[in-house]
Every structure is written in structure tokens, then in C-alpha cells.
C-alpha positions as CSV (number, residue, x, y, z in Angstrom):
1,X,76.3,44.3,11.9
2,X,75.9,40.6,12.8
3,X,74.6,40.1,16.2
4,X,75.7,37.2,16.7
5,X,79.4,36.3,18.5
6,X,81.8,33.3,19.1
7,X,79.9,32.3,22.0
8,X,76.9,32.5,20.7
9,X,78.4,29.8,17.5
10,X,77.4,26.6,19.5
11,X,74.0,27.0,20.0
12,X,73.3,28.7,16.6
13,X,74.9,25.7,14.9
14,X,73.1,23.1,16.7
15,X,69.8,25.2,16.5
16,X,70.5,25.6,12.3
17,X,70.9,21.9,11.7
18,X,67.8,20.7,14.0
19,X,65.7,23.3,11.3
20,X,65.1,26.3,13.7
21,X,65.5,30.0,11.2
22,X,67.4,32.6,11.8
23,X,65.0,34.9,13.4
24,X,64.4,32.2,16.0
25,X,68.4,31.6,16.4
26,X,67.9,35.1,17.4
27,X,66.1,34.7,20.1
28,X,67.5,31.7,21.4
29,X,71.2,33.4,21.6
30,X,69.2,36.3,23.6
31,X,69.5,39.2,20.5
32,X,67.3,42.1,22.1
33,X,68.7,44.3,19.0
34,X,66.0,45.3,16.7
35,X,67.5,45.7,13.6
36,X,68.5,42.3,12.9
37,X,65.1,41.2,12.5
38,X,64.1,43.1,10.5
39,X,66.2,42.2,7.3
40,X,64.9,40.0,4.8
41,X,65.1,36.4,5.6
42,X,66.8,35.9,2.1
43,X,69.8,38.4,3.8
44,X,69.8,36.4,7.5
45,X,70.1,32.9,6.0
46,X,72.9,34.1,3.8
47,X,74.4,36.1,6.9
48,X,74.4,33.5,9.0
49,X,75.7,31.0,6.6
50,X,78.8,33.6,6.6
51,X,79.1,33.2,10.2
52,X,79.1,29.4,10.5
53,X,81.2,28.8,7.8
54,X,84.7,27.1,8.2
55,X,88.3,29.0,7.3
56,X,88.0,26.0,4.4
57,X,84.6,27.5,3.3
58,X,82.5,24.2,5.0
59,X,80.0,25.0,7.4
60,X,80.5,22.2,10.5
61,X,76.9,21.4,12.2
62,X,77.7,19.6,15.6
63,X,74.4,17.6,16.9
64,X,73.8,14.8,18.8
65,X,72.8,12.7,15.7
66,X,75.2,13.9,13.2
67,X,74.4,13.5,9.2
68,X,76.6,11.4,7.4
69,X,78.4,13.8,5.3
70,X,78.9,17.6,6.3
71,X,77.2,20.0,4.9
72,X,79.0,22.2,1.9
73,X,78.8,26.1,1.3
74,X,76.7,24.8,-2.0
75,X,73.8,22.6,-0.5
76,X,73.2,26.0,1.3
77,X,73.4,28.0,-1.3
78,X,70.9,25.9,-3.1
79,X,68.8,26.4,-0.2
80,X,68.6,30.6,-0.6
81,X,68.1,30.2,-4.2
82,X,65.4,28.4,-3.1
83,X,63.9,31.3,-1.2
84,X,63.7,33.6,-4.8
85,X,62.1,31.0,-6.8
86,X,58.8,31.6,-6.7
87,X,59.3,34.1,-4.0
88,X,56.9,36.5,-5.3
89,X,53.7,34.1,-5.2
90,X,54.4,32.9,-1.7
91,X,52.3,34.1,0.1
92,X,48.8,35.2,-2.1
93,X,44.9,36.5,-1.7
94,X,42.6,33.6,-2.8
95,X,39.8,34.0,-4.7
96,X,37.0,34.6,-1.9
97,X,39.5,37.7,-1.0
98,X,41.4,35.4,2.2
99,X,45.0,35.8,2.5
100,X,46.7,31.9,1.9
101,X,50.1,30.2,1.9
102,X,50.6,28.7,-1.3
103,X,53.5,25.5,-1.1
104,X,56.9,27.0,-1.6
105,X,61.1,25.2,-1.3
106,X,61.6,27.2,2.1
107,X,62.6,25.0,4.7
108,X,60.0,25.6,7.7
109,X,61.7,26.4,10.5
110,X,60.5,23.4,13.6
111,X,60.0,26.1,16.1
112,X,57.9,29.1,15.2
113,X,56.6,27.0,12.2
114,X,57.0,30.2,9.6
115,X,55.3,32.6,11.5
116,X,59.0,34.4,11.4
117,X,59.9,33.0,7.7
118,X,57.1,34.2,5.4
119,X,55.0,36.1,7.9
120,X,57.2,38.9,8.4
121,X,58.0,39.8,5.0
122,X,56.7,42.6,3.1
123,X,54.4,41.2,0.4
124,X,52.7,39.7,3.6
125,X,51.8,42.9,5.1
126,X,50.8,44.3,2.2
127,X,47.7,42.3,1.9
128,X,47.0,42.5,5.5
129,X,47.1,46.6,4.6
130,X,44.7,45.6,1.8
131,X,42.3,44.1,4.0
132,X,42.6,46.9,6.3
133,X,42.1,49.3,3.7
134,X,39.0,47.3,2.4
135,X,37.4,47.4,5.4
136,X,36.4,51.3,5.3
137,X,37.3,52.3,9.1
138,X,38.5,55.6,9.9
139,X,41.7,55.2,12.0
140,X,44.3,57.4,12.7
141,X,46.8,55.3,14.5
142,X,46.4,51.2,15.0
143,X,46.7,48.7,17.7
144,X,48.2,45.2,15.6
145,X,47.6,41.9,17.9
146,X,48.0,38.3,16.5
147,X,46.9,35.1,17.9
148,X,49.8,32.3,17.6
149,X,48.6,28.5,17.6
150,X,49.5,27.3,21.1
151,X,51.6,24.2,19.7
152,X,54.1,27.0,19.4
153,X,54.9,26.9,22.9
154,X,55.6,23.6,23.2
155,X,58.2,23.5,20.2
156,X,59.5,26.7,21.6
157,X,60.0,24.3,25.1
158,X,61.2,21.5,23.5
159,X,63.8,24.0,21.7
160,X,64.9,25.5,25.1
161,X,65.3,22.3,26.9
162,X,67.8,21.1,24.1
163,X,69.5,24.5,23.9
164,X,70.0,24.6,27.5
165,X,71.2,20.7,27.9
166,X,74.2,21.7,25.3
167,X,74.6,25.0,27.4
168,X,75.2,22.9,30.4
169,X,78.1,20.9,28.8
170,X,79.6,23.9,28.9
171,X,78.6,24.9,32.3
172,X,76.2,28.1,31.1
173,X,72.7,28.4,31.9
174,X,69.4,29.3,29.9
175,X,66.7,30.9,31.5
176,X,63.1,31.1,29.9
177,X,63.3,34.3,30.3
178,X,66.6,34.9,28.4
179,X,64.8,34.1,25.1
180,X,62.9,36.3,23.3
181,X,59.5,36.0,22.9
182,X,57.8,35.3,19.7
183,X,55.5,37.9,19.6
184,X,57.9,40.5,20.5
185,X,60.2,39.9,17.6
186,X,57.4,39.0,15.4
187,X,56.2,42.9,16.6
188,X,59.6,44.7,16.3
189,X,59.6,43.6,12.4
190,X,56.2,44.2,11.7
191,X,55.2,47.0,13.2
192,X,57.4,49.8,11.3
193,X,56.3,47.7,8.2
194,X,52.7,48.7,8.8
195,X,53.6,52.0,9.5
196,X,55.4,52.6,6.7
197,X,52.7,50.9,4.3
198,X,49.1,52.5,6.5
199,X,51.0,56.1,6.5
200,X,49.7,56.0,10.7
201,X,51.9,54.8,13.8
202,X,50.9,51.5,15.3
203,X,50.0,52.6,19.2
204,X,49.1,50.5,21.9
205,X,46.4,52.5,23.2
206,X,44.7,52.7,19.7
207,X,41.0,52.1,19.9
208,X,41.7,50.7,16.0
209,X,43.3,47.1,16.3
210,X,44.1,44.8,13.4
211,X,44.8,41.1,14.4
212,X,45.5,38.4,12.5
213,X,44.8,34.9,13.7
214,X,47.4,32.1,12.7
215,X,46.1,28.2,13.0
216,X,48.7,25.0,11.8
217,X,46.3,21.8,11.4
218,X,49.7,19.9,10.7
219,X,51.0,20.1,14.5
220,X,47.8,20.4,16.5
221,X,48.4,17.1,18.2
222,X,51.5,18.9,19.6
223,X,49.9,19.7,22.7
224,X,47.7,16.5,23.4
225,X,49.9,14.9,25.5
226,X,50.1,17.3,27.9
227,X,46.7,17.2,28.7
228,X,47.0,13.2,30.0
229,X,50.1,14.8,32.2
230,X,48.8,17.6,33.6
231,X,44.5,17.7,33.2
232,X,43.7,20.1,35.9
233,X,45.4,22.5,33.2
234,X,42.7,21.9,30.7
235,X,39.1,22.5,31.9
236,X,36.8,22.9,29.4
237,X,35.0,26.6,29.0
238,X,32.6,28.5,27.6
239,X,33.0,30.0,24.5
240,X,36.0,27.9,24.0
241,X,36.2,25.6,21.2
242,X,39.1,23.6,22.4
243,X,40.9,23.2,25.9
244,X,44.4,23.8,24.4
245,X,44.4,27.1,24.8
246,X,47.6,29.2,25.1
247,X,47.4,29.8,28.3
248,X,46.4,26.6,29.6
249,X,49.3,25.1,27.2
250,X,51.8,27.1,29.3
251,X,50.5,26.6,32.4
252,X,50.9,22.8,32.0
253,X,54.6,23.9,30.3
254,X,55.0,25.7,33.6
255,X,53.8,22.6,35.9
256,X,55.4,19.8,33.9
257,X,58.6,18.1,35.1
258,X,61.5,17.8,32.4
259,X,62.2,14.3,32.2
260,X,58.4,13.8,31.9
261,X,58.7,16.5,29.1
262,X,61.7,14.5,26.8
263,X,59.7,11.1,27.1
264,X,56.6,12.2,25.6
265,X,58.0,14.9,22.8
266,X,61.2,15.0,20.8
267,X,63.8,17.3,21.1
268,X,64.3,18.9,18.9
269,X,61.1,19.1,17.5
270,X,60.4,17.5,14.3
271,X,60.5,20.1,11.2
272,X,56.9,20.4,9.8
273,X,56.2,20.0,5.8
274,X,53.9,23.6,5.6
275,X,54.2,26.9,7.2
276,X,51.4,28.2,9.5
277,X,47.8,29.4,7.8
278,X,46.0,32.8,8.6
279,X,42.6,31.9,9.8
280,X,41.2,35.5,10.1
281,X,42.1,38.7,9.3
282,X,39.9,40.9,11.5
283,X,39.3,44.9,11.8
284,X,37.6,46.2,14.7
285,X,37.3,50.1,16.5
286,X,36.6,50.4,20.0
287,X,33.1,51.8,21.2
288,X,32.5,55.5,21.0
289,X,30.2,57.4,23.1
290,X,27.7,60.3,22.3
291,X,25.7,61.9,25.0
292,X,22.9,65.0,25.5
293,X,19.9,65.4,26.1
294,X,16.7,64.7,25.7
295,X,13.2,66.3,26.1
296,X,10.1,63.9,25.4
297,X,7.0,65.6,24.4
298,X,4.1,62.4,24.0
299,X,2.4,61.0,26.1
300,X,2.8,57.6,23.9
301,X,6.4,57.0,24.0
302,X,8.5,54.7,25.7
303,X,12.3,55.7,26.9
304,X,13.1,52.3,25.6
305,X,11.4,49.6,23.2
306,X,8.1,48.1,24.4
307,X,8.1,44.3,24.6
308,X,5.9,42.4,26.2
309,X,6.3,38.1,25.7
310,X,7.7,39.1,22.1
311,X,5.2,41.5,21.7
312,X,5.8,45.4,20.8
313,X,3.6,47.7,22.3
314,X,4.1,51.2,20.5
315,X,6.1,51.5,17.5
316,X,8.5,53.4,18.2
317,X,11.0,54.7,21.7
318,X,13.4,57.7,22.2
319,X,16.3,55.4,22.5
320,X,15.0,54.5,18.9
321,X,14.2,57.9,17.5
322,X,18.0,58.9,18.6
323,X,19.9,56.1,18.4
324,X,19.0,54.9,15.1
325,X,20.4,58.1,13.3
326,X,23.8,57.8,15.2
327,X,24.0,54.4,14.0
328,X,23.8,55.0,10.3
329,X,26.1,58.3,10.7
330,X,28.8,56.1,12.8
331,X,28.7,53.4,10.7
332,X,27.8,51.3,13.8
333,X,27.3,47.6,14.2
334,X,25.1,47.7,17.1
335,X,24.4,50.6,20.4
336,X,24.1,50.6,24.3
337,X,21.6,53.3,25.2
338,X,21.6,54.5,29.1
339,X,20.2,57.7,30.7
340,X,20.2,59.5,34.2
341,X,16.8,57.6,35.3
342,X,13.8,56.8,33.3
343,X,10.0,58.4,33.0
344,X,7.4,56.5,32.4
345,X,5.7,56.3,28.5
346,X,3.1,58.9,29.6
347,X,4.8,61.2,31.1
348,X,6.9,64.0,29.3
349,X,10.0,65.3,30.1
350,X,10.0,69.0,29.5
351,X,12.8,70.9,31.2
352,X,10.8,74.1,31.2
353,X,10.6,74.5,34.8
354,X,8.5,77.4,36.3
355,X,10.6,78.0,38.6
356,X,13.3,78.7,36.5
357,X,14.2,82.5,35.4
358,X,16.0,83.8,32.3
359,X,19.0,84.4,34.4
360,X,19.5,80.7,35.6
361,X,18.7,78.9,32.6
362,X,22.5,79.4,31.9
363,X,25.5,78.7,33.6
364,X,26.4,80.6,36.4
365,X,28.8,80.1,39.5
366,X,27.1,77.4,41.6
367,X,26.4,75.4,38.2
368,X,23.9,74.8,35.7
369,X,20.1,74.8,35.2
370,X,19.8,72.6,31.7
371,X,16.7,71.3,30.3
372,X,16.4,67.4,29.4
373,X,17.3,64.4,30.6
374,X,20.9,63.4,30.4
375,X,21.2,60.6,28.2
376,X,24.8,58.6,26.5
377,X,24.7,55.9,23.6
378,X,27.7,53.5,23.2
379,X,27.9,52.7,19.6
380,X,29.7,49.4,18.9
381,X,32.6,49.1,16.3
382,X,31.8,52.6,14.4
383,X,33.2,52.7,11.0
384,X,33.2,56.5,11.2
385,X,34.7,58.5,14.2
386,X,35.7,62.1,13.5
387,X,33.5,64.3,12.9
388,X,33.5,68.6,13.4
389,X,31.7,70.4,15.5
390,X,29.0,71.5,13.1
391,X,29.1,67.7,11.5
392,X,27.4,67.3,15.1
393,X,25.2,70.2,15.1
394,X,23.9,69.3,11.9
395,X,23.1,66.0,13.2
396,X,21.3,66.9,16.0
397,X,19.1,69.1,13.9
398,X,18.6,65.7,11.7
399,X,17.7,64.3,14.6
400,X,15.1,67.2,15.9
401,X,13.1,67.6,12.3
402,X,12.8,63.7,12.1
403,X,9.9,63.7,15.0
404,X,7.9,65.9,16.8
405,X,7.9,63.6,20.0
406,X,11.3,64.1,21.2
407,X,14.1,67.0,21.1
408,X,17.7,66.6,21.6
409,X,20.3,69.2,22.8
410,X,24.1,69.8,23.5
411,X,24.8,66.4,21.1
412,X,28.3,65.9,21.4
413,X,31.5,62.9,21.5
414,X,32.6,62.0,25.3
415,X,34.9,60.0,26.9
416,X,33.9,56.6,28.6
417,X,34.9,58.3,32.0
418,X,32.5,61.1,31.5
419,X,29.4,58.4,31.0
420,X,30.7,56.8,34.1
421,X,30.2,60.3,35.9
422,X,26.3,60.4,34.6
423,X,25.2,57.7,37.1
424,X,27.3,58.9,39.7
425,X,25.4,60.0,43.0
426,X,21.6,58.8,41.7
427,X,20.4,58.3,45.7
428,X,21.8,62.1,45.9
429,X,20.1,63.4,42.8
430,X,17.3,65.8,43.1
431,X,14.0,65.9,40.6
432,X,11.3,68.6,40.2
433,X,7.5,67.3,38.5
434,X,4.5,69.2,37.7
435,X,1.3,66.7,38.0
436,X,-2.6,67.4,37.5
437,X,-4.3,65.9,40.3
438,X,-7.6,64.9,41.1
439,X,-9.9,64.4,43.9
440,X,-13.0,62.7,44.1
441,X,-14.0,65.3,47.3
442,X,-14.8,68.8,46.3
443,X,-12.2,71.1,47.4
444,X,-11.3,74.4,47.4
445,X,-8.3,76.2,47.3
446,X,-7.6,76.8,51.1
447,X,-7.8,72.5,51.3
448,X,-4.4,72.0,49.2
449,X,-2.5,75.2,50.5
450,X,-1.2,73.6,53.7
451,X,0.8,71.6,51.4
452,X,3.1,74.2,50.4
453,X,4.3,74.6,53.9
454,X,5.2,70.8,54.2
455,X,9.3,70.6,54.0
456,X,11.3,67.1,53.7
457,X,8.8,64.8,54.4
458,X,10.0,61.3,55.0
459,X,7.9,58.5,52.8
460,X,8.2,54.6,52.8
461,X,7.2,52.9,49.4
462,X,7.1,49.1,48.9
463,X,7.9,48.4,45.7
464,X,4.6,49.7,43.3
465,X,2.6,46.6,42.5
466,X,3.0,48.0,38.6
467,X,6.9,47.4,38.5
468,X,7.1,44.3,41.3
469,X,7.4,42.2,38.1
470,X,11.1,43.7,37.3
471,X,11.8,45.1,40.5
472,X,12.7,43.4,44.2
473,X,10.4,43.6,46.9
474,X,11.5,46.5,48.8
475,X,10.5,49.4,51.4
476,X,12.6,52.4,50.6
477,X,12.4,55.8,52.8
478,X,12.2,58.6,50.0
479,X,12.0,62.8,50.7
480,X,9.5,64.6,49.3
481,X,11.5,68.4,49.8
482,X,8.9,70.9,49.0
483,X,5.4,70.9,47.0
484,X,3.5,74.1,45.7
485,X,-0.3,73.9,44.7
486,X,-1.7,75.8,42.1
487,X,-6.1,75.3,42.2
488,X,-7.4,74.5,39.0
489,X,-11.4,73.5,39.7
490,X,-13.3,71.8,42.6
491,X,-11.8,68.2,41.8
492,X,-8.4,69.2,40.1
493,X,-5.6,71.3,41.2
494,X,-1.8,71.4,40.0
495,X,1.3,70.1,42.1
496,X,4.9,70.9,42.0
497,X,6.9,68.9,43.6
498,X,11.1,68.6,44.4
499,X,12.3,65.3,45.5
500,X,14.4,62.3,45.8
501,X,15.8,60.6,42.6
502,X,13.7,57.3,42.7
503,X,10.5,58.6,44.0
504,X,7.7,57.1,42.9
505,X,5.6,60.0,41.9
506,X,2.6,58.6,41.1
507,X,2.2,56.4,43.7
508,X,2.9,59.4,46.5
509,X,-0.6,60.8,44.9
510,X,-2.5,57.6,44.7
511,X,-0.7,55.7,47.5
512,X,-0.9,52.0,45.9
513,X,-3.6,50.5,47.7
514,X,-1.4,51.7,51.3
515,X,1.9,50.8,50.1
516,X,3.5,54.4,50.0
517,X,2.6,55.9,53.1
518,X,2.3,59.0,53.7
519,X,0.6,60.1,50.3
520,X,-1.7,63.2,49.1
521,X,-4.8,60.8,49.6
522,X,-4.3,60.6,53.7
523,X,-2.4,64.0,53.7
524,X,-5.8,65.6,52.6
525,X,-8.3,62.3,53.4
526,X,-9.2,61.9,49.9
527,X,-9.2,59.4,47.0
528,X,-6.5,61.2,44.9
529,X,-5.3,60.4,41.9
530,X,-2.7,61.5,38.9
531,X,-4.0,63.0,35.9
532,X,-0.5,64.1,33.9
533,X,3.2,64.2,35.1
534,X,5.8,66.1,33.4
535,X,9.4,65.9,34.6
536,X,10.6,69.5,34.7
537,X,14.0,69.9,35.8
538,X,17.1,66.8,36.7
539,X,19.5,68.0,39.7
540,X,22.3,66.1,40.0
541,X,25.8,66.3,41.4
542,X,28.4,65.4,39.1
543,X,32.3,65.7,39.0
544,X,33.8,65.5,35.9
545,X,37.9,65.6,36.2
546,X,38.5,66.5,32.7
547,X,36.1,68.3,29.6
548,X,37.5,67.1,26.1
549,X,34.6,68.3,24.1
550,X,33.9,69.7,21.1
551,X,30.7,71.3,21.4
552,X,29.9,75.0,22.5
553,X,28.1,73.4,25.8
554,X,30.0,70.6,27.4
555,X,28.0,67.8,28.6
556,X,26.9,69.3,31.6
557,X,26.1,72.4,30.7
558,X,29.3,74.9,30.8
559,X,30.0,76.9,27.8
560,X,32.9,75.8,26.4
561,X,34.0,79.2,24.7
562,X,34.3,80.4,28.9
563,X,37.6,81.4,30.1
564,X,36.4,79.1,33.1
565,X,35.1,76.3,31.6
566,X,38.2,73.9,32.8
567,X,38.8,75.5,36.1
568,X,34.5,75.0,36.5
569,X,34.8,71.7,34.6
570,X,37.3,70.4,37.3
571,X,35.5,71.0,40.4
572,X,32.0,69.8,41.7
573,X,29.3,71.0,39.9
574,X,25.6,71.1,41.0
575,X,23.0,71.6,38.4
576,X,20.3,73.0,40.2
């Protein structure tokens, strides 16, 4: 059913003989009914012919400037022939594989410039779905978004102001907001179309978008004058190639007077010769996240890459030696790589704590004891998403036989929330080491055994002269919870240690020429030092809301085959 009515008659006559299409009659008459857009523009002009036509078959077009002659049933009938010749060339795939306009009879409608006229039909879409296709992502659902040239909304202005002058004769009003809005309608038609041809539902909250970019060189002089009106509207901006943005073009819209409007740009707006030009046809997937962890076994290896003024240090890192198999199996353009805290390049990170029995390397009530460091990797615009549970598995073990320097465990898909949960509470987190020691006084094993009865000893560390380069100048108060000795030789004994996340263990032994104070040195009024420090165990707090894994251990350690596992998943869970 036509949507339009008798009242509606006025303004779609006027709006037909200035050059505006049907689509954009539409909108102007405020038609909010889905449907009618979506039939082929071939079927709307000839509709809408039958709806402005005379009883004596004419078709009467009132304007302000009227032609000489009216218009007869047959000049517009000449004009929808006009839409089939040709009509399957319109709109074609050049030879470097970009989607162009070629010229073609149809009458380019003077306010959305075509973008509702050859951009909503089929054939158009169907080599936007070819690029799509091309562009090997995996994608179960999309998100479509399109960029309009912001000239638009100044024909669209100029439109309304006319529109709502004529409504005024007739004591009616026109609110902006009474019209629809371009993209809307240019959505309602399109996206069942890309359904239909993709086989997948265009969703909103897709981490898949497609967006097309739409650019008319003809007009872009449209929007210069408003910029001589209104300047404080057009500042330029980083990564902005030009200050008529569409935002700053409605902004001035918004701030311009009317009368100031009609002097500098005609209304209506003058009918253009071409239809608008895709610029880019673009395909991009939202970031993905993979997290475990991670237990490093050399003494020569960084966490991250080792660059000194442009300079690499050691060949290789474990963000490297992880990252750079995820990125081949995602089909990733680039990564983000992030951890719960750092060890230095010679020290290991084992996870085999001794304290630790068969009984609570598992889960268990209170939490988790898990080996490794906790580590995530964004990867940036994957290619490849969905993967199994033992498509995962296998890549770990890919991971685990391509060096004997690092290990990774409980690889698996999370959320973005759950990475956000890794760096929660770092002041609160807990660490235990193991570190060789040695003293340049002979010593026996009675000397180092008043240490085990120290508890929660208070320290102040100014920022270690070795990271004052990338780190502020600081004091920060640090517990040291409990130490055990185990004597080794004269000059050497072994020292366990539990403390604060963001202790500086070596320095607590060596004391940094006086800058950590108290340290093992003065505790035992000796010149200590560190021989080897191995990270044993990570305790952390975390809270993680919701578990969406697919692995047999979620992220932080709970089976996921438990009958607990959401009700433990839910709550706060301390790995000890």
C-alpha cells in the first residue's frame, strides 16, 4: 500500500519537481513504514507518478518557479524507461576490483545525491557481499555502518527549510525531527538485503562490521560557506583531513540562523549531474582475547622484546615465543600482550612451589593454587575466530614443542571483561620466590634461622637505580610476610620468601647501595647478594562475574566440567 496521503500531496509535489526521489519524499512526508523503502526505485517512481497524477491523467507540479509547460504522464514515463536502460551496468566492479558508478539517464535526486537511488538496489549489495566474501573473515552475524559525505546535511537543510516554508502557508509545522534520517532508511532497505544475500543477520553488537564510505567531489563546496559563518564550528584536528566533518557540518546547521542560511545556499538545492562514489569498502573484526599461562624456564629471556636505542638485546621473548603462533593461527594483523606483573630476563618463573602439596595443586573450596604466570594477548582484526576446544589444546601443545624456554597452560578464548579482572587488585596480590644467596661473611646455619621467625616486615624502597630510567622516583612501603632459610655452604644458603606484589626482590637482598631499607645485608650485617630468583607461586584476588570458556580449566583455575564451577566462578576467588 502507498504510504503516502492527500495531505501528504503538497509537499511530495513540490519535493518531485525541485528533483528530490521518492525515498527521500519519504522521509520528508514523515513515512516511519518500512516496507515502502524497500521496493525497487523503478516501482516507487512509477507509484508515485500514480499518486500525483490528475483525474485528466497530467501530473500538476506547483513550485515557486513554475516550468513553462506542465509536465505530461509521458515525459515521466520516459523518465522510468530510463531507469531499465542500461540498468544492469549501473553500478559495476572496475578493474583494480573497486566497486564504481558508471554514468547512467537516472535523474540524481538534489538531496541524498543517489545514495537512496542506486545505492540501495540489489546489484549494489551484491558486490559489497563480494568484497565481503573476498576478504576471508569468519563472521557469523555483521555490524553494516556507512560514512555519508557531510554536504548531505546541508542539502537535507536546505530541503527542510523549503518544505517547512510551504508547510507554513498552510499553517503546519516541520520539525527536524519529523524527518527521517538518511541513514535509517538507507538501513531499513539494506540490511534485510545483506541478510538475505550473506545467509547471517546484520546485529548491532557484531564484532564483524562492514562499512562502506561514500565521497561526492561534485558538491564538496556545499559546506564552505558555512565555515566563514560559523568558524568556531571548524577547528582543525588531528587525524582529520578536512574540517567539514559531519559533525562539525551539523553543528554549524544547528548554530546558523535561517535567513543567514537562504542567502548563502539555494533552496532547493541544485540537482547534481552524478550520483555519489564509494571510496572504500572496508572489512574489519573486533579484537579477540586469549589468555593462560606461562612458566619461563631460562635464565636469557625477556617477558617482552629487548631494545635498547634500536638495538635488540636477545633474540627472542615469551610474548614472542607465544604470541607469534596465535597470530598466524588467528589470522591476525597485529597483538597487545599484557601479564599479571613481570620477572626479570634472569629469573624463571616456575610455579613448582615447595610448599605446595598434591592436594592443593587443584582447585579446592577457598580457590586455586595454579602454576604460571597469568598472561592475555589481544589480537587485532583476526581473520579466524572459532575454534573447538581441542583446536586450542592442539595449539597450545604447538606452542609447548616449539621451545624449551617457556611452557604454556590452560590456553583458552576470554572475554575483554575477564582481562580487565587480571590486573585487578595488583597492590593486594601476594608472590612467593626462591633465591640463592650469598654472603661474603662465613656463616653457619644458626646465622640465617632467625629469619624464619620474622613475620610482616615493613620495607621502604626508592625506586632501584636499575629501573629509575622507566620508572618515577619513588619510596614505596612494601611487606615482606614470611621467609624460610634452607643452608646450603658457608657463603650460600637458600631463601623463600612471600610478599607484596611489587617488591623488589633483589634489591631486599642487596639493598641498592641503602635505598631499600631494611634488607638481608643489615638484617644479618653482611654484604649479601642474589645469586638466582625463581618466581614460584602468583596469589592474587580476582572476581570474575561470569566464566564463558571453553577449556576444561577456566582461566583461573576451576574445572570447568565442576557442578560448581559457575556458583565458584561468581564469587571471590583467592588463588593461594
Amino acid at each position: 500500500m502507498f504510504p503516502l496521503t492527500e495531505e501528504n500531496k503538497h509537499v511530495a509535489q513540490l519535493l518531485f519537481s525541485t528533483g528530490s526521489c521518492p525515498r527521500c519524499i519519504f522521509r520528508f512526508c514523515g513515512v516511519d513504514l518500512h516496507a515502502p523503502y524497500k521496493l525497487s526505485y523503478k516501482e516507487l517512481l512509477y507509484e508515485l507518478q500514480k499518486f500525483l497524477e490528475t483525474e485528466k491523467g497530467e501530473l500538476i507540479l506547483e513550485v515557486p518557479n513554475p516550468p513553462p509547460k506542465k509536465i505530461r504522464l509521458q515525459e515521466l514515463e520516459d523518465r522510468i524507461n530510463n531507469l531499465s536502460q542500461n540498468g544492469e551496468g549501473r553500478v559495476s566492479s572496475t578493474e583494480d576490483g573497486n566497486i564504481a558508478s558508471k554514468t547512467s539517464n537516472l535523474n540524481v535526486c538534489n538531496v541524498c545525491l543517489g545514495i537512496l537511488q542506486e545505492f540501495c538496489e540489489k546489484e549494489f549489495i551484491k558486490k559489497v557481499c563480494q568484497k565481503v566474501e573476498a576478504s576471508g573473515f569468519e563472521f557469523t552475524n555483521l555490524v553494516f555502518s556507512v560514512s555519508f559525505p557531510p554536504q548531505l546535511s546541508v542539502r537535507e537543510h536546505a530541503a527542510w527549510l523549503l518544505v517547512k516554508q510551504e508547510m507554513g502557508k498552510q499553517n503546519l509545522s516541520l520539525g527536524r525531527n519529523d524527518i527521517v534520517q538518511l541513514k535509517e532508511a538507507y538501513k531499513w532497505i539494506t540490511h534485510p538485503l545483506f541478510s538475505e544475500e550473506l545467509g547471517v543477520p546484520v546485529d548491532g553488537k557484531s564484532l564483524f562490521e562492514v562499512s562502506v564510505v561514500f565521497a561526492h567531489p561534485e558538491t564538496v563546496e556545499d559546506c564552505h560557506f558555512l565555515r566563514a559563518i560559523c568558524p568556531d564550528c571548524f577547528k582543525p584536528a588531528k587525524n582529520k583531513q578536512s574540517v567539514f566533518t559531519r559533525m562539525a557540518v551539523v553543528k554549524a546547521l544547528n548554530k546558523i540562523k535561517e535567513e543567514d542560511f537562504l542567502k548563502q545556499f539555494p533552496c532547493p538545492p541544485n540537482s547534481p549531474k552524478t550520483v555519489c562514489t564509494v571510496l572504500e569498502i572496508e572489512c574489519a573484526h573486533g579484537a579477540v582475547f586469549v589468555a593462560g599461562r606461562y612458566n619461563k624456564y631460562s635464565r636469557n629471556l625477556p617477558q617482552t622484546p629487548w631494545i635498547i636505542d634500536g638495538e635488540r638485546k636477545l633474540e627472542s621473548s615469551v610474548e614472542e615465543l607465544i604470541s607469534d603462533h596465535l597470530l598466524t593461527v588467528f589470522k591476525a594483523e597485529s597483538f597487545n600482550f599484557s601479564s599479571s606483573g613481570r620477572e626479570d630476563v634472569d629469573v624463571r618463573t616456575l610455579g613448582n612451589a615447595r610448599m605446595l602439596t598434591p592436594s592443593t595443586r587443584f582447585c579446592f573450596t577457598a580457590g586455586c593454587v595454579l602454576p604460571g604466570r597469568p598472561f592475555a594477548i589481544e589480537l587485532v582484526n583476526p581473520h579466524r575466530v572459532h575454534f573447538t576446544s581441542q583446536e586450542i589444546k592442539e595449539l597450545q601443545q604447538k606452542i609447548n614443542k616449539s621451545s624449551n624456554k617457556i611452557q604454556v597452560r590452560d590456553l583458552q578464548l576470554v572475554t575483554r571483561e575477564a582481562i580487565g579482572h587480571m590486573k585487578e587488585g595488583e597492590e593486594e596480590k601476594t608472590k612467593t620466590y626462591s633465591a640463592l644467596i650469598w654472603t661474603d661473611k662465613a656463616i653457619q646455619k644458626k646465622d640465617i634461622e632467625f629469619l624464619n621467625d620474622i613475620k610482616d616486615l615493613k620495607i621502604d624502597q626508592k625506586t632501584p637505580l636499575r629501573v629509575l630510567h622507566r620508572r618515577p622516583l619513588a619510596v614505596r612501603a612494601r611487606i615482606i610476610h614470611s621467609m624460610e632459610t634452607r643452608y646450603v655452604d658457608e657463603h650460600h644458603f637458600r631463601l623463600y620468601l612471600k610478599t607484596q606484589a611489587g617488591t623488589y626482590i633483589k634489591e631486599f637482598v642487596h639493598g641498592d647501595f641503602g635505598r631499600t631499607k631494611p634488607n638481608i645485608g643489615s638484617l644479618m650485617d653482611v654484604t649479601a647478594d642474589i645469586l638466582e630468583l625463581d618466581v614460584e607461586v602468583n596469589h592474587f584476588i580476582v572476581e570474575m562475574p561470569v566464566c564463558t570458556l571453553n577449556s576444561k580449566v577456566c582461566f583461573f583455575g576451576i574445572k570447568s566440567n565442576s557442578t560448581t564451577h559457575l556458583k565458584r566462578c561468581s564469587k571471590m576467588v583467592r588463588i593461594l
